[in-house]
C-alpha positions in Angstrom: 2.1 -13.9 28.2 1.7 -12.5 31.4 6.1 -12.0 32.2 5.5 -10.0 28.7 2.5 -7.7 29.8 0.6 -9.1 27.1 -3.0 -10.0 27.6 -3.8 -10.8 24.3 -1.7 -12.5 21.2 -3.4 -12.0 17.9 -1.3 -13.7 14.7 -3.4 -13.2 11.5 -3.7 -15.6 8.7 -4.4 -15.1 5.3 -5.1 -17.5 2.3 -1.5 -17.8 0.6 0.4 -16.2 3.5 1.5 -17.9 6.5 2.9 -16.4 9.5 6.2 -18.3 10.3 4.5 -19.5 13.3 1.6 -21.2 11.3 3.4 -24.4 11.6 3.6 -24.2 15.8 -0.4 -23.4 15.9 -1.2 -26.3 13.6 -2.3 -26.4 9.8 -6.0 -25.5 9.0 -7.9 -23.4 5.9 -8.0 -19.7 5.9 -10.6 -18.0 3.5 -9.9 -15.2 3.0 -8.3 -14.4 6.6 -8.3 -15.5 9.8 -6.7 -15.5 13.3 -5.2 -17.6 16.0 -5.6 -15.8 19.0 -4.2 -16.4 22.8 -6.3 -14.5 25.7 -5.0 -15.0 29.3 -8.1 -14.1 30.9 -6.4 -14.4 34.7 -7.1 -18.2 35.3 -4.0 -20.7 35.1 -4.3 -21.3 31.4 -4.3 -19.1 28.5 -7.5 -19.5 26.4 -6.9 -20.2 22.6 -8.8 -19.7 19.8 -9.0 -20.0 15.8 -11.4 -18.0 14.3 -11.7 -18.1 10.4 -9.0 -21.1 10.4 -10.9 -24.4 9.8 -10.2 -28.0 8.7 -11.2 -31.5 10.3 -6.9 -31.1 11.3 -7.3 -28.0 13.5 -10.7 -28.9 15.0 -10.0 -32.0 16.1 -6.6 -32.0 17.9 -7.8 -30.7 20.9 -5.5 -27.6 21.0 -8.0 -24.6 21.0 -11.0 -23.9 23.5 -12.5 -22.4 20.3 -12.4 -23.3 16.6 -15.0 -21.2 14.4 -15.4 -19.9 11.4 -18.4 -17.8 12.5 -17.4 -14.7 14.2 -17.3 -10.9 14.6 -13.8 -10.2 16.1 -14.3 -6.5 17.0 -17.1 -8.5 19.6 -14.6 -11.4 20.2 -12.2 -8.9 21.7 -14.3 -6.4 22.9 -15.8 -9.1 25.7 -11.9 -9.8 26.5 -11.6 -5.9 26.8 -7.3 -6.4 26.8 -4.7 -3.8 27.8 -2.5 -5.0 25.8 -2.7 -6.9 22.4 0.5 -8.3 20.9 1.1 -8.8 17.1 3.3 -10.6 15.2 5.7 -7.7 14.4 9.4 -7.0 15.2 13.0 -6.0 14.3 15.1 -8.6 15.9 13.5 -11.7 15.2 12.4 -13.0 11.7 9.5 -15.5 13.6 8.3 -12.6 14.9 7.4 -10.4 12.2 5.0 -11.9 10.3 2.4 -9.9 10.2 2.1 -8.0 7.1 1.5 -4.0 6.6 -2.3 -4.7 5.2 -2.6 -6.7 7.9 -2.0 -4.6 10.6 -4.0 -2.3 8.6 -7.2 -4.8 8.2 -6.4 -5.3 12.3 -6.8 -1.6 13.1 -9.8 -0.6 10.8 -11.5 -4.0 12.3 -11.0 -3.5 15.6 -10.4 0.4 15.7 -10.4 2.0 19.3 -9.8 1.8 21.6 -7.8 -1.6 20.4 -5.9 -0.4 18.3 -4.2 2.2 20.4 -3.2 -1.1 22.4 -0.9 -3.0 19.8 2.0 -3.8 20.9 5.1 -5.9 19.2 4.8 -9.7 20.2 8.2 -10.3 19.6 9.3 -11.4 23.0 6.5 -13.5 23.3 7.3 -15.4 19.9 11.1 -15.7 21.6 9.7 -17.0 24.8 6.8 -19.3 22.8 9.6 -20.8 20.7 12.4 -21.7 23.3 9.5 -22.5 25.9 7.9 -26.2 26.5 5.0 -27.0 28.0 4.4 -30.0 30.5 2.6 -32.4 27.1 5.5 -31.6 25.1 8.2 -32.4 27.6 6.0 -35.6 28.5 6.0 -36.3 24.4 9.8 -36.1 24.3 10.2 -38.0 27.1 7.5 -40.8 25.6 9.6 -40.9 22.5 13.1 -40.9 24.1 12.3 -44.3 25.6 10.2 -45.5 22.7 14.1 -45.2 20.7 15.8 -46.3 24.0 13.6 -49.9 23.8 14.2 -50.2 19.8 17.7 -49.6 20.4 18.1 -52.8 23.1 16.0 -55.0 20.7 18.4 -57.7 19.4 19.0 -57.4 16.3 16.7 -59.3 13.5 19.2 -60.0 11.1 20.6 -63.7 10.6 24.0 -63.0 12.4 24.6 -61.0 14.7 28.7 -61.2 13.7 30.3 -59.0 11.6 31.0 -60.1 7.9 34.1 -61.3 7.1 37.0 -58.7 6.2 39.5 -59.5 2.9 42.7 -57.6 2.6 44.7 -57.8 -0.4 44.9 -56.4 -3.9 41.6 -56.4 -6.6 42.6 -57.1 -10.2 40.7 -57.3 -12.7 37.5 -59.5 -11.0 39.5 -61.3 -8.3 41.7 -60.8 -5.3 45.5 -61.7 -5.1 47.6 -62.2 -2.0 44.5 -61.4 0.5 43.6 -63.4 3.4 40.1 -63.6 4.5 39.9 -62.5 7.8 36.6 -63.0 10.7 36.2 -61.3 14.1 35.6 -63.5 17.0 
């Protein structure tokens, strides 16, 4: 966030519309609309929050400082105060537009100044979120890349480990002619 100049990320949610990052912030209920929101408030992590977004899935995987569905976001931000807020809107990168024209709107009229003034396309960000690991995904790949390495040194479980025999010849009509049955060694 901070090599994009943005302090804070707000992606809103609403029931039946998914931003195309929904996925990447993790599944949760939304009635009627709610927000994932990513504040770097100057430490050495970015503080993350889901407000309106609920669900036993969301709450409990340990992702977010702050799951609630009990909120007033005009005070949520105001007590961040950012410079900058970056949406979910752009013109180069699908990912990165999905925030919808009444949403912006709802965003504006919610938050009004001076917030609103401070909107600012995310669509770098998204880039940079999406081609970006952190240090417990890289250590999740690297878990699973020898979790396949061990199953693929396992000997094998099936009664030989030799290739079935090979027949060449001709097949007529339910048996072959002129073929020799051949076996690797």
């Amino acid at each position: 966030m901070r090599e994009n100049g943005i302090d804070m990320w707000i992606t809103v949610r609403k029931e039946g519309l998914d931003d195309p990052l929904t996925p990447d912030f993790g599944p949760g209920y939304v009635n009627p609309i709610g927000y994932y929101i990513f504040t770097d408030r100057g430490g050495d992590r970015v503080e993350r929050a889901a407000l309106g977004i609920g669900g036993y899935l969301l709450a409990g995987n340990g992702a977010y400082d702050i799951v609630s569905g009990n909120f007033d976001l005009r005070e949520f931000v105001a007590e961040r105060d950012p410079e900058r807020i970056g949406l979910n809107m752009g013109s180069n990168i699908g990912a990165a537009d999905g925030l919808s024209h009444t949403g912006y709107q709802h965003l504006a009229e919610t938050l009004g100044e001076p917030w609103a003034s401070r909107f600012v396309s995310a669509e770098k960000l998204v880039s940079d979120f999406g081609s970006r690991r952190v240090a417990s995904e890289i250590a999740g790949f690297a878990e699973a890349g020898e979790i396949s390495r061990e199953l693929a040194e396992r000997p094998s479980r099936t009664k030989s480990s030799r290739p079935a025999s090979r027949r060449y010849g001709t097949w007529h009509g339910g048996s072959w002619t002129g073929c020799s049955s051949v076996s690797p060694t």
